[in-house]
C-alpha positions, -999 to 999 in steps of 0.1 A, spaced: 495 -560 325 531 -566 345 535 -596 319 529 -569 289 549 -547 298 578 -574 308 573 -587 270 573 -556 259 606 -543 276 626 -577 264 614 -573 227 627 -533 229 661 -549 247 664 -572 214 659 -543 195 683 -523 207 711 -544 214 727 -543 179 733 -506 185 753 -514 217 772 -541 200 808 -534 185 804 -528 148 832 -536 122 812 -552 91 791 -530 65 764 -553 63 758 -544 101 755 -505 90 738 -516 61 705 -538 86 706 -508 111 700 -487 81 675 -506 66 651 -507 98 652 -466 98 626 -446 88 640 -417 75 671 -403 57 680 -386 83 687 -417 104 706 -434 74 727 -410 69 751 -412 99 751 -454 95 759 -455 62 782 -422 45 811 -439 75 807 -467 47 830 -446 23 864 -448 41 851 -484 51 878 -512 32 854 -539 39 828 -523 25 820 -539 -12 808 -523 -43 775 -540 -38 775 -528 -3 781 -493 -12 757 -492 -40 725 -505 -16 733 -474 6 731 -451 -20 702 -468 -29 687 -466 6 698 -428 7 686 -420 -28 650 -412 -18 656 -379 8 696 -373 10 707 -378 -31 738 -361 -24 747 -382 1 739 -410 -21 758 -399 -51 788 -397 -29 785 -436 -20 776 -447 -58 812 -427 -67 832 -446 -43 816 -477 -55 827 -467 -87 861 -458 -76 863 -493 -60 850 -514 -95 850 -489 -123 838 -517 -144 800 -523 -127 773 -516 -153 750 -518 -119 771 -483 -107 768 -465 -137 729 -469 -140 723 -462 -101 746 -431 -110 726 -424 -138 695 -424 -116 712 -403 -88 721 -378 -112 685 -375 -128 670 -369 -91 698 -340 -84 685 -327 -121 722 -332 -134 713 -341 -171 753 -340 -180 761 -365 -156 732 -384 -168 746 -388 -201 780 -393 -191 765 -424 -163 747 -439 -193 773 -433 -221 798 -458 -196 772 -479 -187 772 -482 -225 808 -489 -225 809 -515 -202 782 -534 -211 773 -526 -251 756 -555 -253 732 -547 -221 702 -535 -230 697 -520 -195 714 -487 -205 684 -482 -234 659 -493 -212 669 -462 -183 672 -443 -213 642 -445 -222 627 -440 -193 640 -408 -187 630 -397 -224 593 -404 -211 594 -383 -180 604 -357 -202 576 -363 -229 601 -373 -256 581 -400 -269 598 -405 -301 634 -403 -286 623 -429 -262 608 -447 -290 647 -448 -304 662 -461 -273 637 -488 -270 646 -497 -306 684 -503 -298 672 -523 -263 650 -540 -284 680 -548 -308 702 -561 -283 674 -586 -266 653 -593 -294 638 -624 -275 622 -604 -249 589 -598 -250 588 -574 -221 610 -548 -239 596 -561 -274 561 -551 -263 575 -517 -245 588 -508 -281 554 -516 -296 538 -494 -270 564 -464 -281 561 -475 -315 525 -470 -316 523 -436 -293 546 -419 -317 519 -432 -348 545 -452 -361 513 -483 -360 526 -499 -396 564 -508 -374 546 -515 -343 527 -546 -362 559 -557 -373 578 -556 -345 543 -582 -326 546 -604 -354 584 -606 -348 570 -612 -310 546 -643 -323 566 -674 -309 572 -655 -276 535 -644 -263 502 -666 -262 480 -662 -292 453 -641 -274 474 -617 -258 488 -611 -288 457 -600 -305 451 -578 -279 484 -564 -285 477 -558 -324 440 -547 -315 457 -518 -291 480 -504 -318 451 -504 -342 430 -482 -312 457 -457 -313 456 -456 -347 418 -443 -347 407 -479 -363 382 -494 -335 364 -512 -360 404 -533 -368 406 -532 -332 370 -548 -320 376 -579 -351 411 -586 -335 397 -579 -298 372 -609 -307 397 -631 -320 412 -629 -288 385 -636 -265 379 -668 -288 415 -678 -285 412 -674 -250 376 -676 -233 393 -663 -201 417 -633 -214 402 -607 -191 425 -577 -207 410 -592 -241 375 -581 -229 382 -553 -213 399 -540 -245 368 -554 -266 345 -534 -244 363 -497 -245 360 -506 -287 325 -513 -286 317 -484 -268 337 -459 -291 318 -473 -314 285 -468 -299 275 -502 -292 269 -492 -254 250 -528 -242 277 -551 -260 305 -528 -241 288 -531 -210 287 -566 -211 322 -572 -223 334 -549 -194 316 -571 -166 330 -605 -182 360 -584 -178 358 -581 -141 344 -615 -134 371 -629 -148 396 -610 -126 378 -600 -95 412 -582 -79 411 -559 -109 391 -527 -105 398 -511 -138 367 -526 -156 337 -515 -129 354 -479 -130 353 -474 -166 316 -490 -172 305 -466 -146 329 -437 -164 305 -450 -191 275 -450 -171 280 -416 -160 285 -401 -192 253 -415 -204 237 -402 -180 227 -432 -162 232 -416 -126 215 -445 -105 231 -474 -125 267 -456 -118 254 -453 -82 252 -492 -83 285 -497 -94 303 -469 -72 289 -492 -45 295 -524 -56 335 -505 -60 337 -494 -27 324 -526 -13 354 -545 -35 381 -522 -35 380 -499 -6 415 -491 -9 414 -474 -39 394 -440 -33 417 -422 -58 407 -447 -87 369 -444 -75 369 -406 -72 384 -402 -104 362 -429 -127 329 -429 -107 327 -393 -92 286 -394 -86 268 -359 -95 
């Protein structure tokens, strides 16, 4: 026990001695800060930072980053002096722009992303925060617009390519999203692009379009879990419960870390009525993924 608590007292010693030690460089602020737990301890280690001449733009901008999550003001105050210090940093307008949306100050929102758009107006970064703002606020089809100038300015990116689809297709625009994928042919695998074309088709109301595409997918790819899991939430819309089921549990043995397909065949199972089968898989869920309560509550809430 006297060895413990020896060990013990040294590793606290470690610990501590960078708060005893003379401190002249940000970055030292900046790992004190980072080890806190709370805003409230960040605070008095990094707002010194401001009137600090070593202290970078970079520097400044991950304290307001550390701060923007519990003292935004605080942070806000940091990103403008790293704006002060490089007015030309895309990176400082966008973390403004984020700042601003958490203090709800749309104006200064728009005026963050307007000069993020003037440094950088051929970064697609400024649509892309954009547009994620336009979603929090349910304004599907304005975020639909951003996506499209993103899209413009990287149009070799699938990730914002298939974003735009995914906009394209919530706003029932299903006609552009197909010919914004086949623009995306040479950049995604063959499968996952059918899966891509089957989903627009789903949102369109066309499940049959969606299960022929769906298949083609799982063909393409024998071990396109998403492509199954798709195919099965078709089949079942469509009433073809057994051929859904069995889709969805190819689904999850092909991607065993992936609880989505066991929760909706026994979201299925449920709403069939098929209490002791959805008892089954509840268990066989909380057996595999006893982390996620919420999900199980939610999909497989047993009568």
């Amino acid at each position: 026990m006297r060895s413990i608590l020896v060990v013990c007292g040294v590793a606290l010693l470690i610990h501590l001695i960078p708060l005893f030690l003379p401190r002249n460089m940000p970055e030292q602020e900046l790992a004190i800060a980072r080890a806190a737990t709370s805003a409230e301890e960040r605070v008095q280690f990094l707002m010194p930072l401001r009137q600090h001449p070593k202290a970078t733009p970079a520097e400044l901008r991950e304290a307001a980053e550390l701060l923007l999550d519990g003292a935004p003001a605080e942070a806000h105050e940091l990103a403008q002096e790293a704006e002060r210090r490089d007015p030309s940093a895309l990176e400082t307008q966008l973390l403004l722009a984020r700042i601003c949306d958490v203090e709800r100050m749309e104006r200064c929102v728009s005026t963050s992303l307007e000069r993020a758009a003037q440094v950088a107006p051929k970064d697609a970064r400024p649509d892309l925060l954009r547009a994620d703002f336009q979603e929090q606020d349910g304004d599907v089809a304005g975020a639909a617009e951003s996506l499209r100038q993103a899209y413009g300015k990287a149009p070799g990116d699938a990730v914002i390519g298939l974003r735009y689809v995914r906009l394209l297709s919530a706003s029932k625009h299903g006609d552009e999203a197909m010919s914004v994928l086949k623009e995306l042919a040479g950049q995604l695998p063959r499968g996952r692009l059918l899966v891509e074309q089957g989903r627009v088709w789903t949102r369109e109301g066309r499940d049959a379009d969606a299960v022929k595409l769906f298949r083609k997918a799982v063909e393409e790819d024998p071990r396109l879990g998403i492509g199954y899991f798709e195919l099965g939430l078709a089949l079942y819309r469509q009433g073809n419960t057994e051929a859904a089921e069995e889709s969805l549990r190819q689904a999850d043995r092909l991607d065993l870390s992936d609880p989505k397909a066991l929760a909706a065949l026994c979201a299925m199972q449920l709403e069939q009525r098929r209490i002791n089968d959805a008892r089954l898989t509840r268990m066989d869920l909380e057996r595999r993924f006893s982390g996620r309560t919420e999900l199980i509550r939610q999909s497989c809430s047993i009568p």
